[in-house]
N, C-alpha and C positions, 0 to 999 in steps of 0.2 A: 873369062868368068869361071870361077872354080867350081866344082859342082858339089854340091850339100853330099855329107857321107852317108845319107838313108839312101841315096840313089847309086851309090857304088855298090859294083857284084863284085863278089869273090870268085875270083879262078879258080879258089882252092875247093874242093869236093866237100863237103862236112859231112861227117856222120856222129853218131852216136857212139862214144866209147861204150863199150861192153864191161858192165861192173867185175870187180877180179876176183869169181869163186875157180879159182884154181884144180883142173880137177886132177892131177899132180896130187896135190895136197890132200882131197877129199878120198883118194883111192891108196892113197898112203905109197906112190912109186917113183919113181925116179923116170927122167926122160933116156931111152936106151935107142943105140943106131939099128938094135937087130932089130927091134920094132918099129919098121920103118912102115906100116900102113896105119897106123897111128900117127908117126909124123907127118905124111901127108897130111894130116888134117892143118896144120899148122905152115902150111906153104899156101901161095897164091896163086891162082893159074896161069901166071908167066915163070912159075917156082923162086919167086922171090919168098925170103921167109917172112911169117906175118909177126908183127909188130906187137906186143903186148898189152897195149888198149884195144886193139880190135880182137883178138884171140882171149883174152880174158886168163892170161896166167899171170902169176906173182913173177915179183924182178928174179928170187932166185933159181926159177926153174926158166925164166924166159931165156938167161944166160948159157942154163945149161941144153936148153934144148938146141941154143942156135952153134954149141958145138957138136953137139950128137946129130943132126941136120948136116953139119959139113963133112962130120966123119963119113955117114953115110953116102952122101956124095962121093966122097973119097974112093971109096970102096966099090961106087957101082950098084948098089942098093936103091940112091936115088936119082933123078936126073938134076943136071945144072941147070938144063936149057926145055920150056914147055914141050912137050910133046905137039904133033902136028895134026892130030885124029880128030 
């Protein structure tokens, strides 16, 4: 017997995308690796980088942050892997 899809749950987590006022955009700057407590804001707390529906930036700064994020990785600025505190 198959089961009607009102009664199926989704695994997948749902949230609310966050509308995209950019604030990039609004401050009139560019995403830079030396300002990396700034980019923290924009990582997850396993340091995965956050996704541009849930941080709320436009595609062309979403792209450039997630290589200013890796530079700084790079470099030691940020970490790869969450911290343990």
């Amino acid at each position: 017997m198959k089961k009607s899809p009102s009664k199926r749950r989704s695994s997948r987590i749902k949230f609310k995308p966050v509308p995209t006022n950019c604030s990039f955009c609004k401050q009139g700057l560019e995403p830079n690796y030396k300002d990396y407590n700034n980019l923290e804001k924009f990582i997850s707390d396993r340091a995965k980088i956050i996704g541009k529906a849930r941080s709320g930036v436009c595609s062309k700064h979403q792209r450039a942050l997630g290589g200013e994020i890796k530079r700084a990785r790079h470099l030691g600025l940020l970490s790869f892997t969450p911290s343990l505190d």
